[in-house]
Legacy VTK file of the C-alpha trace (Angstrom):
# vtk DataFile Version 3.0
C-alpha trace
ASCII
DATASET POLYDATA
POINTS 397 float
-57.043 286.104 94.411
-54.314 288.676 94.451
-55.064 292.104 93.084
-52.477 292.839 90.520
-51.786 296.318 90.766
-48.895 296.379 88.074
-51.724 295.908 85.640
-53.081 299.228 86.037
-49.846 301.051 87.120
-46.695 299.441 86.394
-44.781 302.518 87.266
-46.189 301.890 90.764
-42.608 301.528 92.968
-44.350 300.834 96.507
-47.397 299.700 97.905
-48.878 298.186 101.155
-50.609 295.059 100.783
-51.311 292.680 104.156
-50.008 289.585 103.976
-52.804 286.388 103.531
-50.763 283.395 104.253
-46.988 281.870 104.566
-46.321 278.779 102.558
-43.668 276.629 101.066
-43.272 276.763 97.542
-40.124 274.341 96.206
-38.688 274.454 99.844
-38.617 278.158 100.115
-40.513 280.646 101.698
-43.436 281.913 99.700
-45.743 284.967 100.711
-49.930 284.944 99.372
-50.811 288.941 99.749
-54.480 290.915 99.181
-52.523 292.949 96.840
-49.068 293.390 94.863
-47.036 295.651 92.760
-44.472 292.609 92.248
-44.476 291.066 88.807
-44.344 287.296 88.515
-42.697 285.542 86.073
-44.971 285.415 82.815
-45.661 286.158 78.808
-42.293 285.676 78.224
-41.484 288.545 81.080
-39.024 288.145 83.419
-40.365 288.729 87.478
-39.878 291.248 89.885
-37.356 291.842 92.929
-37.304 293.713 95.867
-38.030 293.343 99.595
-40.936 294.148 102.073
-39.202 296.189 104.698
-35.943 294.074 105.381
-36.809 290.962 103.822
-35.644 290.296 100.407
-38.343 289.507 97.482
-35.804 286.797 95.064
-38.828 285.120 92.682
-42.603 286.046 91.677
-44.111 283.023 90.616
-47.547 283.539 89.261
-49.113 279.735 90.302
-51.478 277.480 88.188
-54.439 278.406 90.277
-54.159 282.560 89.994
-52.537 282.821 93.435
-49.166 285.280 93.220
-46.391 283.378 95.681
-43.662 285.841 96.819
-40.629 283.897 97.178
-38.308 285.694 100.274
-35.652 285.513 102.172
-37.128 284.894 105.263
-40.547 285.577 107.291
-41.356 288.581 107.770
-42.171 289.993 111.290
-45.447 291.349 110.870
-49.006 290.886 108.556
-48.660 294.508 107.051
-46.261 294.594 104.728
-44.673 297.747 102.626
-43.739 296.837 99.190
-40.556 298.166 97.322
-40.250 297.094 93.429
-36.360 297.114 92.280
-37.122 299.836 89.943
-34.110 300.121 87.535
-34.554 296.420 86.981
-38.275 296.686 86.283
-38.330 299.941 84.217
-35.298 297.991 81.887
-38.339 295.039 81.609
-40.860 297.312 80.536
-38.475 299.055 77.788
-37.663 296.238 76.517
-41.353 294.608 76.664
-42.872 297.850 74.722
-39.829 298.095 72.410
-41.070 294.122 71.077
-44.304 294.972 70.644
-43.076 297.841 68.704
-40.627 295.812 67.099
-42.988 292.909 66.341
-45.687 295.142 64.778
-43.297 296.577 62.719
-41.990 293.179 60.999
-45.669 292.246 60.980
-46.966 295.341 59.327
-43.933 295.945 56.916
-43.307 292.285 55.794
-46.255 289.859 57.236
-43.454 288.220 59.837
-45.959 286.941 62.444
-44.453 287.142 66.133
-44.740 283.442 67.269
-42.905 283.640 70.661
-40.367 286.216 72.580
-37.954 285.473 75.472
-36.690 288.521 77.569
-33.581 288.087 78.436
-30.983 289.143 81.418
-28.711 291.108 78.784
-30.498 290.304 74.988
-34.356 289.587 74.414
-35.366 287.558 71.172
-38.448 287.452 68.881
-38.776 284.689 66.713
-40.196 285.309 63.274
-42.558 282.911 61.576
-40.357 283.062 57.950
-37.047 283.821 57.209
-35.482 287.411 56.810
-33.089 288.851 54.835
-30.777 291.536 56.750
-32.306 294.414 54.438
-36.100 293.501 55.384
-34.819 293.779 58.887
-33.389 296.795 58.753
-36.401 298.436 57.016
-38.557 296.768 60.351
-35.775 298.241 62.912
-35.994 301.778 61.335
-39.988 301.516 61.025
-39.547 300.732 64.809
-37.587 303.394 65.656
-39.927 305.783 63.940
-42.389 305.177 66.712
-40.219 305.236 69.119
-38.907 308.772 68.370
-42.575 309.801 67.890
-43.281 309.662 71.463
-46.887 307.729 71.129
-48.653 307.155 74.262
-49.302 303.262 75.264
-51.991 302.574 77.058
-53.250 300.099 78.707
-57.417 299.396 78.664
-59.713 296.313 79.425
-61.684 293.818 77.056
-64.610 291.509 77.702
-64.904 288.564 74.796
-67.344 290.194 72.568
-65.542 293.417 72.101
-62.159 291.984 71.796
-63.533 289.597 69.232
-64.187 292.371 66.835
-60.529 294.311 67.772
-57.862 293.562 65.244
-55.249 292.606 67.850
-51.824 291.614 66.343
-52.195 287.766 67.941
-55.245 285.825 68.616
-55.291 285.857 72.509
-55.010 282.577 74.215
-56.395 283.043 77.025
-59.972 283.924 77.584
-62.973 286.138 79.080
-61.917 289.761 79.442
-58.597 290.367 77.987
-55.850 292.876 78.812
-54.765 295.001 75.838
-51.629 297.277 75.201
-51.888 299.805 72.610
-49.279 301.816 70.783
-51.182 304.392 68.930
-52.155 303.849 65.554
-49.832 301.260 65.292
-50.060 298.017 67.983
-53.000 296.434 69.187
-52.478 293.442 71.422
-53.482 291.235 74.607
-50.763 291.074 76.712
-50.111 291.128 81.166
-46.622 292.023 81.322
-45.674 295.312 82.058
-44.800 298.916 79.304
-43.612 302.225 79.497
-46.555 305.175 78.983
-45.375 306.604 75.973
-43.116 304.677 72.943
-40.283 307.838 73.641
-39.452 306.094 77.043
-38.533 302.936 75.177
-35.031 305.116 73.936
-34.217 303.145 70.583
-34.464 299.309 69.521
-31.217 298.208 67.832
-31.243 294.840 66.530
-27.821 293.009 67.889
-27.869 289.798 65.664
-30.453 287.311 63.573
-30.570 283.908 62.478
-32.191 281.247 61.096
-34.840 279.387 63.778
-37.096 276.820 62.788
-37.647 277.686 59.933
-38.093 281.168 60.342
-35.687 283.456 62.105
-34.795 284.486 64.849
-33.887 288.445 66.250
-31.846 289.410 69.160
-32.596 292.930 69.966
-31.694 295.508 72.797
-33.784 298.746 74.047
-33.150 301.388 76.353
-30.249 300.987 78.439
-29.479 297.953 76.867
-28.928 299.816 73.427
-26.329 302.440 74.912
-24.618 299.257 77.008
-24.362 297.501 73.507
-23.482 300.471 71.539
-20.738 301.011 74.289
-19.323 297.739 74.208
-19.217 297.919 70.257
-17.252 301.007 70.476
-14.790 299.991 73.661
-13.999 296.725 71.004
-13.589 298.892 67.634
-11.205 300.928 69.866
-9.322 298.974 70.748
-8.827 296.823 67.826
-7.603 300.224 66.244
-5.176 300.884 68.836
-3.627 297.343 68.634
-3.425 297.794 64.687
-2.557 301.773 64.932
-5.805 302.402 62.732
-8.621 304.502 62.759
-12.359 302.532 62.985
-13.290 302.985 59.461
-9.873 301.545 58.526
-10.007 298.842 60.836
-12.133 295.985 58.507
-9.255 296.497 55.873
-6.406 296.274 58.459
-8.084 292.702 59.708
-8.888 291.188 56.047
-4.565 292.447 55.534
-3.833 290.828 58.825
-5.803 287.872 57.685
-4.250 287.651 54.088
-0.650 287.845 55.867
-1.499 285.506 58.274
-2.789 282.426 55.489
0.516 283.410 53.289
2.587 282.915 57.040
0.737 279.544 57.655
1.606 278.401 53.846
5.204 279.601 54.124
5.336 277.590 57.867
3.845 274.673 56.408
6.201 274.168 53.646
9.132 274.835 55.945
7.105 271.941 58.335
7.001 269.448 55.081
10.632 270.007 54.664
11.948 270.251 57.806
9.658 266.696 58.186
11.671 264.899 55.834
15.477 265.384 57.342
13.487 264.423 60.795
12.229 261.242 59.155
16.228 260.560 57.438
17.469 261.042 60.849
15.303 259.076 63.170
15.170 256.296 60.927
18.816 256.117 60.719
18.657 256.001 64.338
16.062 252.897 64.282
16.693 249.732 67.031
15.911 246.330 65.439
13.389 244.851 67.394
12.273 241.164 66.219
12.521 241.419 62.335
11.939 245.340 61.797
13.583 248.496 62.301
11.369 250.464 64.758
11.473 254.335 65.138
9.720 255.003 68.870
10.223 258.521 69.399
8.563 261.525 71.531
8.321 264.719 69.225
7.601 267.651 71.225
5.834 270.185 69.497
4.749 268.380 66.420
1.380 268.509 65.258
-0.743 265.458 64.254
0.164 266.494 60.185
3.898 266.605 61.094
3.774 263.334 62.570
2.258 261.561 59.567
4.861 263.113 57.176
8.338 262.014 59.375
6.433 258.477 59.946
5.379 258.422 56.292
9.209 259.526 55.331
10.633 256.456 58.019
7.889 253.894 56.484
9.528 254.628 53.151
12.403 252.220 54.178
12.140 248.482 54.204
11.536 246.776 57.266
10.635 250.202 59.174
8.034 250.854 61.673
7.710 253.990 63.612
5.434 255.072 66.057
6.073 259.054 67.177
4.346 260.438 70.141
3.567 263.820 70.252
4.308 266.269 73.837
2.913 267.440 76.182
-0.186 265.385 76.986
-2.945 265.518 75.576
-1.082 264.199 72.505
-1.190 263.453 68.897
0.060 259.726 67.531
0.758 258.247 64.697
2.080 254.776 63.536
3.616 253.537 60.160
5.006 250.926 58.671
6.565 249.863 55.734
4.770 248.079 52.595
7.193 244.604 53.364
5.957 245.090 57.092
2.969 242.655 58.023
2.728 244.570 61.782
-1.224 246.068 61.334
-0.742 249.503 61.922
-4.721 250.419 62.955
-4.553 247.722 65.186
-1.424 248.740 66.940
-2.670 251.742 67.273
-5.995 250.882 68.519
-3.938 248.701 71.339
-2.008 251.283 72.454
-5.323 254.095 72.685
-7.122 250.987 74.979
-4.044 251.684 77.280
-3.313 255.106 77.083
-6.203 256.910 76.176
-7.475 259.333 73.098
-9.435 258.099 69.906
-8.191 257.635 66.295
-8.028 255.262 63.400
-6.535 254.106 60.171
-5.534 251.429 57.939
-3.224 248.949 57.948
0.129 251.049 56.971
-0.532 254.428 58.610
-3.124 255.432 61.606
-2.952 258.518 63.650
-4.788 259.609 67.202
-5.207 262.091 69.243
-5.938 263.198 73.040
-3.207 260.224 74.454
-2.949 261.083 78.008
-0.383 258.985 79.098
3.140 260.595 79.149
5.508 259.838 75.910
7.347 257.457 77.503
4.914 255.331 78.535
3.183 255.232 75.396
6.627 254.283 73.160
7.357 251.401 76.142
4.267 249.916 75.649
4.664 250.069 71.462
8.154 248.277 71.588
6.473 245.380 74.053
3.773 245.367 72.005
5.650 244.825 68.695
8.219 242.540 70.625
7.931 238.836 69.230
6.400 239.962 65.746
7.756 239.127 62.517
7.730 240.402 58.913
LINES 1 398
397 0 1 2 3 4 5 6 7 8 9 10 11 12 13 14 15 16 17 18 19 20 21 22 23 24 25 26 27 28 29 30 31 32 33 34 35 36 37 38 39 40 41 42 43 44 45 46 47 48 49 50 51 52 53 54 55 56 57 58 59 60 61 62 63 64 65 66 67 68 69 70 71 72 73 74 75 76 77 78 79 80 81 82 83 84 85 86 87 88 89 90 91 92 93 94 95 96 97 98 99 100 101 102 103 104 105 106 107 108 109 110 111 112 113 114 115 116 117 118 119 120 121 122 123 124 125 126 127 128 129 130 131 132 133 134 135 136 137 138 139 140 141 142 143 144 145 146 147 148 149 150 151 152 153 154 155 156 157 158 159 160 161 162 163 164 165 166 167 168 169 170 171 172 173 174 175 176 177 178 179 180 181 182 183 184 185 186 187 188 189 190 191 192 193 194 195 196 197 198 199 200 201 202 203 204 205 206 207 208 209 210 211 212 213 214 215 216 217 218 219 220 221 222 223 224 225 226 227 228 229 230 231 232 233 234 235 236 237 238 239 240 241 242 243 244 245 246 247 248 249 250 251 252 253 254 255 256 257 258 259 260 261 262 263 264 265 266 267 268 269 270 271 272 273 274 275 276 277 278 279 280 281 282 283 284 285 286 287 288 289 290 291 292 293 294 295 296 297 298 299 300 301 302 303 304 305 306 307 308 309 310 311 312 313 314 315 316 317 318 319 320 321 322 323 324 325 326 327 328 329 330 331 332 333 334 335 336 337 338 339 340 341 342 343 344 345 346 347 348 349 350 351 352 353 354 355 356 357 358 359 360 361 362 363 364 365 366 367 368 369 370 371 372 373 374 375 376 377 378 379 380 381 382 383 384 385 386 387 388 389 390 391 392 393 394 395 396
């Protein structure tokens, strides 16, 4: 068995440790030491990185039977090995490890939320919540949180057997069992847990909680410590700035300049759409004035570049209003909108022509028998309106 040094000392950034055995793990190159500082993936944890004198450490995986594989690089050159623990990525695990326990003792505490898992993330971590939330309730936890955190309380770590932790109010019943590893935030967090925490709640910085959501019937929390806090605060303010620079406002004017924006904006798409309708109508008059007689009606196949799938259906419904009329308008470029209508004294199907001319040219759709549209055609306009008139060839009313 390894000796897991990171339980007793995870700010421990090098160690020597000999080197047991080289293996394959997956197809890669896997190190078994006496000893390690490296933290393998676990408990929701992410796992260490670093390298044993020029040989890069990528994966810790801890293995089913208690044996810690070192996945490298390559193989080393010697049996005595030096250790070095990517330390900015490991001290950003252990904020944001300590700032969940924190966090999850605080919704547990405040509003009975039981903790039932948490995923650390490379950029967010999550802790999902055993009953739903409102945002109020978890703003009360976050600033109960923070409390702690700002109080500076020392964490410490000590060691269990199965009698003693039996009587211990720990936050979770442990899963695993014999003697049991136990983080405690003073006067505040009691709980079994391997990965690896800061020595005092202060080091943790401040827990800001990014987004929830519903989960399973309970909800789920994004969060951020640490560095990952100022990052996210940073980002925040690099977006708020620059939304008030494109709309020349300040950032506590810049929710009313968006909901203005947004007002203008659905008035704009009104005042386009009845323009649209309108301008629909004299397209429909002209094109079907324009229609070719083919075999007993008057078909309108025509390529309408920049026409929407709405637009379509009102120039094909205005053409369909004449007798004998058919018209099938392609929209441009590909992928396209289409639409086909006919007249009520037609008997042409216009579903099924439609459906016919998707089988050949791509895109789905549907409809009934006097108007069907599609969409996503991706054969060019042309070819779609030659195959239409050869379809419709040697049909009659």
């Amino acid at each position: 068995m390894t000796e897991r040094l990171y339980y007793t000392d995870p700010y421990l950034r090098e160690f020597d440790a000999a080197l047991i055995d080289t293996l394959s793990h997956e197809g890669r190159t896997a190190l078994l030491l006496d000893r390690t500082a490296f933290y393998p993936t676990s408990g929701g944890q992410p796992h260490d990185v670093g390298s044993f004198h020029d040989v890069e450490v990528l994966d810790v995986v801890d293995a089913d039977d208690g044996r810690i594989l070192h996945i490298v690089d390559r193989t080393p050159s010697t049996t005595m090995l030096h250790g070095r623990i990517d330390w900015r990525r490991r001290f950003d695990h252990m904020q944001q490890h300590t700032g969940q326990h924190v966090l999850s003792a605080a919704f547990d505490r405040l509003l009975g939320a039981r903790t039932e898992s948490f995923h650390l993330g490379t950029e967010s971590s999550t802790i999902d919540l055993g009953r739903e939330l409102s945002s109020v309730e978890i703003t009360r936890a976050e600033d109960e949180a923070n409390r702690v955190v700002w109080e500076d309380r020392p964490v410490t770590i000590r060691f269990a057997g199965p009698e003693e932790a039996a009587s211990l109010k720990l936050r979770k019943e442990a899963r695993r069992e014999g003697t049991l590893r136990l983080i405690e935030v003073e006067d505040f967090d009691l709980s079994a847990c391997g990965g690896t925490h800061v020595s005092r709640t202060g080091a943790i910085g401040l827990i800001a909680v990014a987004a929830a959501e519903r989960f399973r019937g309970g909800s789920r929390v994004t969060f951020l410590c640490g560095g990952r806090a100022l990052a996210g605060y940073r980002a925040v303010r690099e977006s708020v700035d620059a939304g008030g620079r494109v709309l020349s406002v300040g950032a506590a004017e810049l929710p009313a300049a968006i909901e203005r924006l947004q007002l203008e904006a659905k008035d704009l798409r009104k005042q386009i759409k009845d323009y649209q309708s309108k301008l629909a109508v004299h397209e429909g008059d002209a094109l079907a004035a324009a229609a070719v007689e083919a075999d007993a009606v008057m078909l309108v196949a025509a390529a309408l570049p920049g026409w929407d799938a709405s637009g379509l259906k009102t120039i094909a419904s205005r053409i369909a209003e004449r007798p004998r009329h058919v018209a099938v308008l392609v929209g441009e470029p590909s992928p396209a909108p289409i639409v086909v209508a006919r007249a009520a004294d037609v008997t042409q199907d216009a579903g099924a022509l439609l459906r016919q001319l998707l089988a050949l040219h791509g895109g789905k759709g549907g409809g009934r028998p006097e108007l069907a549209q599609g969409g996503g055609v991706t054969s060019s306009a042309a070819a779609v309106l030659q195959s239409a008139r050869q379809l419709i060839a040697g049909r009659s009313r």
